[in-house]
Chimera marker file (.cmm) of the C-alpha trace (Angstrom):
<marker_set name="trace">
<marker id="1" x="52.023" y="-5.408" z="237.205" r="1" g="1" b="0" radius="0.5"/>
<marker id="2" x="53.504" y="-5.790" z="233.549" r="1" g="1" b="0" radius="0.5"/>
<marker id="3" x="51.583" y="-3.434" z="232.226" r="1" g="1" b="0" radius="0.5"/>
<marker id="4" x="53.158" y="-0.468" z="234.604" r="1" g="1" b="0" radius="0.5"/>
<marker id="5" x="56.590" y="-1.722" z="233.854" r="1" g="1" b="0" radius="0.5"/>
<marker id="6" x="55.556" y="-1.227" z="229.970" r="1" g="1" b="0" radius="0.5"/>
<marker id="7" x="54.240" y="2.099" z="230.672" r="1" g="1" b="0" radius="0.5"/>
<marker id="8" x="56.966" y="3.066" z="232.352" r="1" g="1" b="0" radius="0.5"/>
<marker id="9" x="59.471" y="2.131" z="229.916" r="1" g="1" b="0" radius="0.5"/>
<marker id="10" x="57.410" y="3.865" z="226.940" r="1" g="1" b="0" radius="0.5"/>
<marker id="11" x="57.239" y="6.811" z="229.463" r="1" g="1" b="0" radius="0.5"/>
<marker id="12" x="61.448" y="6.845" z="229.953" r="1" g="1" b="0" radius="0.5"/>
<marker id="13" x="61.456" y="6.772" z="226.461" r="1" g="1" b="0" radius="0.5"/>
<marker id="14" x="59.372" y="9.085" z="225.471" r="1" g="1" b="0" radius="0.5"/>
<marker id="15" x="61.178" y="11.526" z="228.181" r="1" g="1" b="0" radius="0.5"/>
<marker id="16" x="64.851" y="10.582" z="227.056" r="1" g="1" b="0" radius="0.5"/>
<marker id="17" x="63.991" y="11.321" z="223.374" r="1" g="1" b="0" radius="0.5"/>
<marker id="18" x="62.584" y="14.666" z="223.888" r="1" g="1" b="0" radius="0.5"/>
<marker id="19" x="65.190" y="15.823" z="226.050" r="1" g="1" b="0" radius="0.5"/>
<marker id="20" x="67.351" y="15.163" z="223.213" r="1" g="1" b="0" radius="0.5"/>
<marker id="21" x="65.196" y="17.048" z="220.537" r="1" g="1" b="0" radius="0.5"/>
<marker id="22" x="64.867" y="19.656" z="223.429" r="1" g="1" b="0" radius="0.5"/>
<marker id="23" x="69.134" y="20.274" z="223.963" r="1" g="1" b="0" radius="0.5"/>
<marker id="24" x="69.246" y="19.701" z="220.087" r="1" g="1" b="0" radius="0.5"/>
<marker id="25" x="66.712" y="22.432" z="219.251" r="1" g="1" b="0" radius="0.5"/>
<marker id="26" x="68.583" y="24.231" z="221.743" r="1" g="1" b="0" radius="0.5"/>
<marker id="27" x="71.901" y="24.259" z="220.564" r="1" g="1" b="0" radius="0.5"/>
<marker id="28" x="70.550" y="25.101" z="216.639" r="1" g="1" b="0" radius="0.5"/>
<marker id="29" x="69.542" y="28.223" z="218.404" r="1" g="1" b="0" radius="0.5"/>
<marker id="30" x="72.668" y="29.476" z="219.728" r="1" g="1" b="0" radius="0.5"/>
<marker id="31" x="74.230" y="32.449" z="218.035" r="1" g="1" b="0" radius="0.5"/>
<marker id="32" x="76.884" y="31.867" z="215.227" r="1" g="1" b="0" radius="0.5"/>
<marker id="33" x="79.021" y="33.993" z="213.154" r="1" g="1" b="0" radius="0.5"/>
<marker id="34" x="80.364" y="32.825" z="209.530" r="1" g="1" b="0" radius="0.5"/>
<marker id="35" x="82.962" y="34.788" z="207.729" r="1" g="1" b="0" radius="0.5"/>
<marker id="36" x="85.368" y="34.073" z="205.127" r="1" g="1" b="0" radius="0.5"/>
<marker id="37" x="89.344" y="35.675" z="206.233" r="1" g="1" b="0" radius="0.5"/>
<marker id="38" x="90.946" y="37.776" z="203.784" r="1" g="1" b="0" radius="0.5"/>
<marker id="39" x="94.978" y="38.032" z="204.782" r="1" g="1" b="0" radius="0.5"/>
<marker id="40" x="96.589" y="41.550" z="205.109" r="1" g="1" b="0" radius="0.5"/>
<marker id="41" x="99.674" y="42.404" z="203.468" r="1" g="1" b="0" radius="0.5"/>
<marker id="42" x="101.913" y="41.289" z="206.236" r="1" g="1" b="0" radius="0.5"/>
<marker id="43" x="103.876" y="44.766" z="206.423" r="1" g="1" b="0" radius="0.5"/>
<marker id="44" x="101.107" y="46.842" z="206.222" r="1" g="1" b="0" radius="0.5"/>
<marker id="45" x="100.172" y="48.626" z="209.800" r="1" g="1" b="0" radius="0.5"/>
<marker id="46" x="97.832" y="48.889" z="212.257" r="1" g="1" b="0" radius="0.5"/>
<marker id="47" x="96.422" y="51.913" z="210.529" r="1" g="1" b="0" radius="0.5"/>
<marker id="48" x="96.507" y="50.751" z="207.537" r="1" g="1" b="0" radius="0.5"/>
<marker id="49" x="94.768" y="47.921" z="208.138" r="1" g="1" b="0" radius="0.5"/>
<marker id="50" x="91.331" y="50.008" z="209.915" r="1" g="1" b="0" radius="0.5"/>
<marker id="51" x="91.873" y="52.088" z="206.655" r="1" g="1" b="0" radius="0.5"/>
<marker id="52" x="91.231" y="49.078" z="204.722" r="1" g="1" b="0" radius="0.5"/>
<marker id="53" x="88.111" y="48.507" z="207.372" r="1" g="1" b="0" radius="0.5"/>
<marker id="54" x="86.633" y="51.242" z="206.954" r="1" g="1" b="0" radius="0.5"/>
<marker id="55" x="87.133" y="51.725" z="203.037" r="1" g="1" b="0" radius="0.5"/>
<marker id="56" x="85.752" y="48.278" z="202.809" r="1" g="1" b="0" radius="0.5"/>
<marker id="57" x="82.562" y="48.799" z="204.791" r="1" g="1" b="0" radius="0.5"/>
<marker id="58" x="81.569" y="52.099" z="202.798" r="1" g="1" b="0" radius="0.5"/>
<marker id="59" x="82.065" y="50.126" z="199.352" r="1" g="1" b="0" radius="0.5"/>
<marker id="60" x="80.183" y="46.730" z="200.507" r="1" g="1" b="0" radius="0.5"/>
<marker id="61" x="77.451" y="48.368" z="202.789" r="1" g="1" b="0" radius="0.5"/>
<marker id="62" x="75.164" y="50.294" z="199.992" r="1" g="1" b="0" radius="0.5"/>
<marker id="63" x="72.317" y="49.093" z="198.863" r="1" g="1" b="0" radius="0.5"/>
<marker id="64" x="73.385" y="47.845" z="195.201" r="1" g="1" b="0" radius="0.5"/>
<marker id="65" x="75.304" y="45.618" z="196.671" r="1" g="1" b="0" radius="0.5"/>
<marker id="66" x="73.392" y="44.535" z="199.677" r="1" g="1" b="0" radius="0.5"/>
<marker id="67" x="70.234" y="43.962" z="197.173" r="1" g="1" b="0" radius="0.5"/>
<marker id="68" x="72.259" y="42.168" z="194.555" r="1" g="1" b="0" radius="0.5"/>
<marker id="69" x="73.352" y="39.805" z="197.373" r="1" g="1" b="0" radius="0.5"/>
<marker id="70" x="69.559" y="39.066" z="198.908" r="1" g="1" b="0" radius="0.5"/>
<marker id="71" x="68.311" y="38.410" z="195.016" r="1" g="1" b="0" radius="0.5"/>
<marker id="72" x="71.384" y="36.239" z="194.444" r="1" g="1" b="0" radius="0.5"/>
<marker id="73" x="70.891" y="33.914" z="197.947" r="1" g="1" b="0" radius="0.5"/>
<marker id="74" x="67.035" y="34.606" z="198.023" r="1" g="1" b="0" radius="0.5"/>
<marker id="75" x="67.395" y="35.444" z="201.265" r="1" g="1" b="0" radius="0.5"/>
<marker id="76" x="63.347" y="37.058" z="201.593" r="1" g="1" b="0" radius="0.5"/>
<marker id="77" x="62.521" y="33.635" z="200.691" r="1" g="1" b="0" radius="0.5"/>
<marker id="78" x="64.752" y="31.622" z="203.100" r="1" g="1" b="0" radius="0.5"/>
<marker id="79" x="64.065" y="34.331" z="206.295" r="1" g="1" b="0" radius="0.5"/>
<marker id="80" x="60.516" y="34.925" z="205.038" r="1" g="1" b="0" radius="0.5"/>
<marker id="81" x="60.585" y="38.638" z="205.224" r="1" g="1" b="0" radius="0.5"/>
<marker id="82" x="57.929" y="40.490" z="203.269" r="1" g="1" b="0" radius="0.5"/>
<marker id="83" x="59.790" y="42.616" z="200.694" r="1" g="1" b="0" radius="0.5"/>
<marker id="84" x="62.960" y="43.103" z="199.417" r="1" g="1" b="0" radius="0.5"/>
<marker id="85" x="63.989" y="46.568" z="201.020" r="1" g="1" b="0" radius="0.5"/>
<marker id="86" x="63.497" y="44.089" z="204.520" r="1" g="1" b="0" radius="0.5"/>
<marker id="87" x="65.589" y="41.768" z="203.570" r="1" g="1" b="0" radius="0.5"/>
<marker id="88" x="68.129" y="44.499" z="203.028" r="1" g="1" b="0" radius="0.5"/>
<marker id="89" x="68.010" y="45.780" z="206.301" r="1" g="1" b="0" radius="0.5"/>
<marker id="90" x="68.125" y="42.322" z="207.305" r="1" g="1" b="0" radius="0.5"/>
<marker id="91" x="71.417" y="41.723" z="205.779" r="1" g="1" b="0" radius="0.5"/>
<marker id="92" x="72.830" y="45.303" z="206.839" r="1" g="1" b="0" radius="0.5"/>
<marker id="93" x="72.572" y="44.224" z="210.314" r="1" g="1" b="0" radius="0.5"/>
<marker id="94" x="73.565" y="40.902" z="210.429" r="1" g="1" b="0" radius="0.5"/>
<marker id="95" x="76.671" y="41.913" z="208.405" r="1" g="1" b="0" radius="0.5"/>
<marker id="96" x="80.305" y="42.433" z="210.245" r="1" g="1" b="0" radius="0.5"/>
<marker id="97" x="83.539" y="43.419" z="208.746" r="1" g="1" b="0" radius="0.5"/>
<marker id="98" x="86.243" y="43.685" z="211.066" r="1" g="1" b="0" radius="0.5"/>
<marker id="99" x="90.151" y="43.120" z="211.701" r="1" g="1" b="0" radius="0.5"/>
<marker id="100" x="90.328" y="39.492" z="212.772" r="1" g="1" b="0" radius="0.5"/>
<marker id="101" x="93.981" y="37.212" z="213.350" r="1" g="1" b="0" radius="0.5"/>
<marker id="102" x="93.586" y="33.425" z="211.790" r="1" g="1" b="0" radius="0.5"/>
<marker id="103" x="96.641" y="31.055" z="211.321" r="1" g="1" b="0" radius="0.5"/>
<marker id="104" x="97.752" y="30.499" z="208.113" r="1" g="1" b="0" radius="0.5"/>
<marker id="105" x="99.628" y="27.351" z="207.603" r="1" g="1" b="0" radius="0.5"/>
<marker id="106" x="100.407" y="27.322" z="211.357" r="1" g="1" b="0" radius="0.5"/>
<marker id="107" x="101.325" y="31.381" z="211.443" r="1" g="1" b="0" radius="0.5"/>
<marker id="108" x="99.299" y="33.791" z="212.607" r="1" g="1" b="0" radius="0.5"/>
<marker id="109" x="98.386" y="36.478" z="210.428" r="1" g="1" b="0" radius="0.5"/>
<marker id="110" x="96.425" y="39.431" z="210.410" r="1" g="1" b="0" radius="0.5"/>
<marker id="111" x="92.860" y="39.156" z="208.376" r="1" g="1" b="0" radius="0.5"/>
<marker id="112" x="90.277" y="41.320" z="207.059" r="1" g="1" b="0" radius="0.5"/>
<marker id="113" x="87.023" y="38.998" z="207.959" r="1" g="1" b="0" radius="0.5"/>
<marker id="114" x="83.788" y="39.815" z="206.220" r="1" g="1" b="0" radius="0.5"/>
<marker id="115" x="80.526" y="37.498" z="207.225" r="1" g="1" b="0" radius="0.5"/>
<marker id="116" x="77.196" y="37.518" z="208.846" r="1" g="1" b="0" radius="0.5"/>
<marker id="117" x="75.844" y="36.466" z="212.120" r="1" g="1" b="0" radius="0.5"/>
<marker id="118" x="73.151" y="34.409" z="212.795" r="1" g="1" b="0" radius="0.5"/>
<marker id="119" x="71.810" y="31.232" z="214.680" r="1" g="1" b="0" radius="0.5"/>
<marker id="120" x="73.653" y="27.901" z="214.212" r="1" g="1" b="0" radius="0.5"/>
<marker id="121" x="70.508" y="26.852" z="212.249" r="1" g="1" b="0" radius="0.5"/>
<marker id="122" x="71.224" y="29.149" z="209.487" r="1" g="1" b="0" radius="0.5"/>
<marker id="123" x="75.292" y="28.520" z="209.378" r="1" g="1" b="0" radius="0.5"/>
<marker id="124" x="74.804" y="26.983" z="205.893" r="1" g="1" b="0" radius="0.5"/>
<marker id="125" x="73.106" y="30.129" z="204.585" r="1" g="1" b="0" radius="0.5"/>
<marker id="126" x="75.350" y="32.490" z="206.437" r="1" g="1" b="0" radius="0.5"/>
<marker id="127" x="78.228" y="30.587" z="204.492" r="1" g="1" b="0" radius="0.5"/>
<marker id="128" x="76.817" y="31.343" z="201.340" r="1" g="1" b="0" radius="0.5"/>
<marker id="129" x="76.173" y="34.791" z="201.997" r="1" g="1" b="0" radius="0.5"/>
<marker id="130" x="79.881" y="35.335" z="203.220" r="1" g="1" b="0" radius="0.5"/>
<marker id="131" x="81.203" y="33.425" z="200.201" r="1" g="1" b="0" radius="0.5"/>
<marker id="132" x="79.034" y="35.672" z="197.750" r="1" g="1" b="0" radius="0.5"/>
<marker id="133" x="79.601" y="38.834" z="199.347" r="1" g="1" b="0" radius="0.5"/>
<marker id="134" x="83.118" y="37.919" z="199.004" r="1" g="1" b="0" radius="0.5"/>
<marker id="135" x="83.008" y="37.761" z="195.652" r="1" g="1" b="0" radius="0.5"/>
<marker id="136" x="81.853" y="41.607" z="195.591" r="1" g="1" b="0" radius="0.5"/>
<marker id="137" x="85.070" y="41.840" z="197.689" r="1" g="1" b="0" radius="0.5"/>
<marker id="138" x="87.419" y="40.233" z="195.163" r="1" g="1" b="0" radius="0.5"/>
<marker id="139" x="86.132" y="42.663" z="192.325" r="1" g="1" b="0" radius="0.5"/>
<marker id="140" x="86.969" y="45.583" z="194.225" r="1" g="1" b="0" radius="0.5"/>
<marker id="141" x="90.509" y="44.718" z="195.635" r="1" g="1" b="0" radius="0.5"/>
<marker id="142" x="91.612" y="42.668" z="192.079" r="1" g="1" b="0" radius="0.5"/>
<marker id="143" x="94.080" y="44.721" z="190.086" r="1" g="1" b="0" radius="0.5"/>
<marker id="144" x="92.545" y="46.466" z="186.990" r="1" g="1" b="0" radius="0.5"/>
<marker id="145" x="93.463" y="44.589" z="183.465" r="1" g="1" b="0" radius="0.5"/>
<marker id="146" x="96.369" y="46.460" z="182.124" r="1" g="1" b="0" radius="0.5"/>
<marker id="147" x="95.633" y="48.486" z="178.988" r="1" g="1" b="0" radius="0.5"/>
<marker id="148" x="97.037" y="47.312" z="175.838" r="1" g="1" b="0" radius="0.5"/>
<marker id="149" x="100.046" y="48.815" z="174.167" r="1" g="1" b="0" radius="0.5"/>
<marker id="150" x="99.633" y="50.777" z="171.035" r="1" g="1" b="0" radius="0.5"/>
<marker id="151" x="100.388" y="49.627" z="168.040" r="1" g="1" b="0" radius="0.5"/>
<marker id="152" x="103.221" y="50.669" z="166.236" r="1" g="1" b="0" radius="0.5"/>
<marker id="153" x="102.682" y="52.301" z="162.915" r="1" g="1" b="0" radius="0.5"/>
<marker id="154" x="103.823" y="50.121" z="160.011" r="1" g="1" b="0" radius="0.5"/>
<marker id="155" x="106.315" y="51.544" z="157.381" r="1" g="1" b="0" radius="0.5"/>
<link id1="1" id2="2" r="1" g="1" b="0" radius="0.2"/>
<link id1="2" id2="3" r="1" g="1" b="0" radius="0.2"/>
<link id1="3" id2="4" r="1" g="1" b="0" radius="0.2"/>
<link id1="4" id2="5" r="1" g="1" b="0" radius="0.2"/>
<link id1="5" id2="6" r="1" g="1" b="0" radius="0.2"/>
<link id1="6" id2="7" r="1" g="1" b="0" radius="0.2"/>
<link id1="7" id2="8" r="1" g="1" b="0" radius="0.2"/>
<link id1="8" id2="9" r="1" g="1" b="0" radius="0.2"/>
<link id1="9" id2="10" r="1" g="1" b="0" radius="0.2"/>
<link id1="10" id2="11" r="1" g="1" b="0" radius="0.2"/>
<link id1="11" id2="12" r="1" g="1" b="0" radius="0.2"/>
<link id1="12" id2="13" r="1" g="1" b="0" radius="0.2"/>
<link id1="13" id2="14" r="1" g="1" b="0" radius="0.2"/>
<link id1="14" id2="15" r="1" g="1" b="0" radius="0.2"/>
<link id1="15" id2="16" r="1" g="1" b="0" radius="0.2"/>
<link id1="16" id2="17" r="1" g="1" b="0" radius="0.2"/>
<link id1="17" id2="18" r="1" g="1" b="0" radius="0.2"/>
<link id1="18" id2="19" r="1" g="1" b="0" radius="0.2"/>
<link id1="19" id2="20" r="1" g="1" b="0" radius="0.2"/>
<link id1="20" id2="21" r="1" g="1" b="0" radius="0.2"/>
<link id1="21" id2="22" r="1" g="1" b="0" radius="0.2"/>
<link id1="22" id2="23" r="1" g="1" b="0" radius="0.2"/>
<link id1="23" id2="24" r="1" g="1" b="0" radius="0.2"/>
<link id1="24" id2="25" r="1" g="1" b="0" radius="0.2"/>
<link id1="25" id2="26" r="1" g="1" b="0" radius="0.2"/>
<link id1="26" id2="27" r="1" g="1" b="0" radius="0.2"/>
<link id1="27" id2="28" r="1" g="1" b="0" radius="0.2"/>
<link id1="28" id2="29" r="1" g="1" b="0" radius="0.2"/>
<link id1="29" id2="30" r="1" g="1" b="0" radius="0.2"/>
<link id1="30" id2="31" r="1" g="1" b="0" radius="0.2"/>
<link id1="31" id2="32" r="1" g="1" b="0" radius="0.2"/>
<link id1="32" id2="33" r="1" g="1" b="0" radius="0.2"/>
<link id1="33" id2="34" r="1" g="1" b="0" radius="0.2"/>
<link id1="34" id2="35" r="1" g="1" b="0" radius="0.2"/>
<link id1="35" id2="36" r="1" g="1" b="0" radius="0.2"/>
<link id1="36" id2="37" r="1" g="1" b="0" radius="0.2"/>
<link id1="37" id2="38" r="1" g="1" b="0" radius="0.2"/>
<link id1="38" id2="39" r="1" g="1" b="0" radius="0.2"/>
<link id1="39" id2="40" r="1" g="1" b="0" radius="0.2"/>
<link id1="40" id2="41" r="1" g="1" b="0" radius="0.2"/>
<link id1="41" id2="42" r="1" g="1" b="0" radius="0.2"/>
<link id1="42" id2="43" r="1" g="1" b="0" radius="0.2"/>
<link id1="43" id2="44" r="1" g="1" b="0" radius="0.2"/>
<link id1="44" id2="45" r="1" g="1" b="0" radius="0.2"/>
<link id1="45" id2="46" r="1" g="1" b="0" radius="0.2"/>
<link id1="46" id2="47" r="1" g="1" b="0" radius="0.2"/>
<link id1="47" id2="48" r="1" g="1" b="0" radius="0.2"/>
<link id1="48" id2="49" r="1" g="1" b="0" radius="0.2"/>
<link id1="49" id2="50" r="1" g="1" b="0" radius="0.2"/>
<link id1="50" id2="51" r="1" g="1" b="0" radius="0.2"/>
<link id1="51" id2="52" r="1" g="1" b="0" radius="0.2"/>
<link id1="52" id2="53" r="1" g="1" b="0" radius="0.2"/>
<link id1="53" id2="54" r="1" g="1" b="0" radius="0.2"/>
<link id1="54" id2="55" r="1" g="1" b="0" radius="0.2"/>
<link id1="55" id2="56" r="1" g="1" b="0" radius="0.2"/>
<link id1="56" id2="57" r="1" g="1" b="0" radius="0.2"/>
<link id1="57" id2="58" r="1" g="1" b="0" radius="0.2"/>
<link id1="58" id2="59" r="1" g="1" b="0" radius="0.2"/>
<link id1="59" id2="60" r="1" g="1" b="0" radius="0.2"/>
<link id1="60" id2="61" r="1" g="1" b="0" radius="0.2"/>
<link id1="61" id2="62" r="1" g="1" b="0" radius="0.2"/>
<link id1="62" id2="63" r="1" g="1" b="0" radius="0.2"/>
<link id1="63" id2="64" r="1" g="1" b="0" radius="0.2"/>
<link id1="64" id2="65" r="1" g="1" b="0" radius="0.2"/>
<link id1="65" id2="66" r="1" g="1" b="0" radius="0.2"/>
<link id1="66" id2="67" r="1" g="1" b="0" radius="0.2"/>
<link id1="67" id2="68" r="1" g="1" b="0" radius="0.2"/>
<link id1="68" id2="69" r="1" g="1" b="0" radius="0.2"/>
<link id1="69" id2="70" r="1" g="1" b="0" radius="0.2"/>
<link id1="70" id2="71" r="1" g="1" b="0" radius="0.2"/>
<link id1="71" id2="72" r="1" g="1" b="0" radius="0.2"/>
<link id1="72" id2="73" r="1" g="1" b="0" radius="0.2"/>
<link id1="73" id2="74" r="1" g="1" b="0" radius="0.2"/>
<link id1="74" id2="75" r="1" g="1" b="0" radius="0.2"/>
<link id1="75" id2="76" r="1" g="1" b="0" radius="0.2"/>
<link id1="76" id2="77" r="1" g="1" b="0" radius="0.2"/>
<link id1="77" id2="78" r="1" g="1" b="0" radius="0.2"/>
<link id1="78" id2="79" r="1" g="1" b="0" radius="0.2"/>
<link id1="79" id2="80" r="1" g="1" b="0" radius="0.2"/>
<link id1="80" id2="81" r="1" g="1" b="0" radius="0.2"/>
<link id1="81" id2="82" r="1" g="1" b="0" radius="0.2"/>
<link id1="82" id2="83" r="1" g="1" b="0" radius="0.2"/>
<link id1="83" id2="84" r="1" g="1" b="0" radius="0.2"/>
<link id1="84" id2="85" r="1" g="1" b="0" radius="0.2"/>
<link id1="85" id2="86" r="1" g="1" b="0" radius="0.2"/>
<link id1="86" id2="87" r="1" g="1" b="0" radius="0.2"/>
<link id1="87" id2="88" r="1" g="1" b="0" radius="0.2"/>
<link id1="88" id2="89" r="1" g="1" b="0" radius="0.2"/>
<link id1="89" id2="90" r="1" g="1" b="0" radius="0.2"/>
<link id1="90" id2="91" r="1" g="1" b="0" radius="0.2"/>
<link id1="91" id2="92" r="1" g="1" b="0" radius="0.2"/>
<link id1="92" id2="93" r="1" g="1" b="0" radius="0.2"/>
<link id1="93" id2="94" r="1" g="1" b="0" radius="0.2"/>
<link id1="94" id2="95" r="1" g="1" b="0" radius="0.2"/>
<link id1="95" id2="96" r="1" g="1" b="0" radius="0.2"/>
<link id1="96" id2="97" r="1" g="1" b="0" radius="0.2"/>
<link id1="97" id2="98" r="1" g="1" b="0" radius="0.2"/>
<link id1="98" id2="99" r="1" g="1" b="0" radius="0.2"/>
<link id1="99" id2="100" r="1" g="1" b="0" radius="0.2"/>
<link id1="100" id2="101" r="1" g="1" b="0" radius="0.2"/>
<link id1="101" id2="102" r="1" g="1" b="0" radius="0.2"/>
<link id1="102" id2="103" r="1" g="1" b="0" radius="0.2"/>
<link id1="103" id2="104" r="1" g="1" b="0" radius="0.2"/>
<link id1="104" id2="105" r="1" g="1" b="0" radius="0.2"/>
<link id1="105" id2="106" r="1" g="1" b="0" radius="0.2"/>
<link id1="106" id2="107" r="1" g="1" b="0" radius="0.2"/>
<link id1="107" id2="108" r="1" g="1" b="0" radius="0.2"/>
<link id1="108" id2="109" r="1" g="1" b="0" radius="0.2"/>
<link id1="109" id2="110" r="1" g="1" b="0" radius="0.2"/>
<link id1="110" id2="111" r="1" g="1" b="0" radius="0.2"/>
<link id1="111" id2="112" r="1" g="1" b="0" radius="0.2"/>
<link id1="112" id2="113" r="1" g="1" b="0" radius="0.2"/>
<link id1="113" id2="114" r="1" g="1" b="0" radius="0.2"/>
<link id1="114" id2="115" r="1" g="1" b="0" radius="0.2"/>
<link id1="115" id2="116" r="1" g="1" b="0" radius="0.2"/>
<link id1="116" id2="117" r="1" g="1" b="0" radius="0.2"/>
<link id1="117" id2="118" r="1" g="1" b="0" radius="0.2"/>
<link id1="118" id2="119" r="1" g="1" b="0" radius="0.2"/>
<link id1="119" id2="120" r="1" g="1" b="0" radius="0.2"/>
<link id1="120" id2="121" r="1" g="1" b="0" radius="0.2"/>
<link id1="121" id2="122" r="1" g="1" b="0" radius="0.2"/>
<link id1="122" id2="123" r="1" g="1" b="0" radius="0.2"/>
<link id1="123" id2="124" r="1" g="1" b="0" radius="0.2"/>
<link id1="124" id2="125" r="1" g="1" b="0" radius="0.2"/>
<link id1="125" id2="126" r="1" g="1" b="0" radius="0.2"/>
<link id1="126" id2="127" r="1" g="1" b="0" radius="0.2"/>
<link id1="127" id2="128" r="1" g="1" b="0" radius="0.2"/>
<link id1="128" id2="129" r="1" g="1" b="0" radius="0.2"/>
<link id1="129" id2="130" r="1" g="1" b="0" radius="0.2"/>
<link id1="130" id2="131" r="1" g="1" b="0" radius="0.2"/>
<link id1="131" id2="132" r="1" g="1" b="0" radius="0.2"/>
<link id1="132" id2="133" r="1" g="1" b="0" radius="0.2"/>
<link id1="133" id2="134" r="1" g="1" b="0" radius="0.2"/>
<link id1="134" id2="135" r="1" g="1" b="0" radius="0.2"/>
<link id1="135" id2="136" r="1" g="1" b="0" radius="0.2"/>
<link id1="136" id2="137" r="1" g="1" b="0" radius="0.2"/>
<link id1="137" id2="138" r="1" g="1" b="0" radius="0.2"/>
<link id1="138" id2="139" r="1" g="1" b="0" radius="0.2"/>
<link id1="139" id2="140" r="1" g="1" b="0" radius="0.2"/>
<link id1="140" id2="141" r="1" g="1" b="0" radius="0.2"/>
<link id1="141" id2="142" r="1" g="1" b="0" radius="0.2"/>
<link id1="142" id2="143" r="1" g="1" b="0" radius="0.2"/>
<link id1="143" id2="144" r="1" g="1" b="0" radius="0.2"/>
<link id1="144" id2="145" r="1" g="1" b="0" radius="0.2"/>
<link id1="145" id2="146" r="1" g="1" b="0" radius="0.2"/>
<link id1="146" id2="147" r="1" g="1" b="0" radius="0.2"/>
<link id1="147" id2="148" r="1" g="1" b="0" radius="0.2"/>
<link id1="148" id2="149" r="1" g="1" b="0" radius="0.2"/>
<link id1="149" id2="150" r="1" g="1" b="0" radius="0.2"/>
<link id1="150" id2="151" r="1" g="1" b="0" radius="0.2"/>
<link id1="151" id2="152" r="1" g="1" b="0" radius="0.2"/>
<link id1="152" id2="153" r="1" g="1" b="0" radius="0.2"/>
<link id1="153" id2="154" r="1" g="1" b="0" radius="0.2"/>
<link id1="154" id2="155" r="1" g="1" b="0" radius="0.2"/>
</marker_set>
């Protein structure tokens, strides 16, 4: 008689435990999107801002910049893909830019949001990838270094 009590305690275990692995490997599973919000200029319009979209998506979406960014996160390693050129294509369609809305200090403001999509299991490298891409992002929209003035000829 003790022994079946035993065995069925080890068996209620055994079943509680892997129903939590089982809703926990579920949930790494679900579908997740990382991106990293860019504000607007606040007066800018509605046009301007899909301008900005668009303009933003033909500069970021070639491949010198796609294949910088899989070399720089090592993403054929982490996704094991079997070249390069896959993990390109890889990136080019997990990537999203897109007019988003976040709050900013409690005010909501129009954003351009650049990221990737993914599974929750790989929301640490999608962060990375967002973070580095914006990077490409922030060399494109910074302001070029102003040139230096002449110098004036000495008497």
């Amino acid at each position: 008689m003790q022994r079946w009590i035993v065995l069925a305690a080890l068996v209620l275990c055994l079943l509680g435990g892997g129903s939590v692995y089982g809703y926990w490997k579920y949930k790494q599973n679900l579908p997740d999107k990382r991106w990293v919000p860019l504000p607007f200029n606040p007066e800018a319009s509605k046009a301007q801002r899909l301008e900005s979209v668009k303009m933003m998506r033909e500069r970021l979406l070639t491949d010198e910049i796609l294949t910088g960014l899989a070399r720089d996160c090592d993403v054929q390693g982490k996704w094991a893909l079997t070249s390069e050129e896959a993990a390109v294509e890889e990136l080019r369609r997990r990537v999203f830019i897109e007019e988003g809305e976040t709050l900013f200090k409690g005010i909501p403001a129009a954003t351009l949001n650049i990221g990737f999509k993914g599974k929750v299991a790989e929301s640490r490298d999608l962060d990375l990838l967002a973070e580095r891409l914006m990077e490409d992002v922030k060399r494109f929209i910074s302001a070029p270094a102003p040139e230096p003035a002449p110098e004036a000829p000495k008497f």
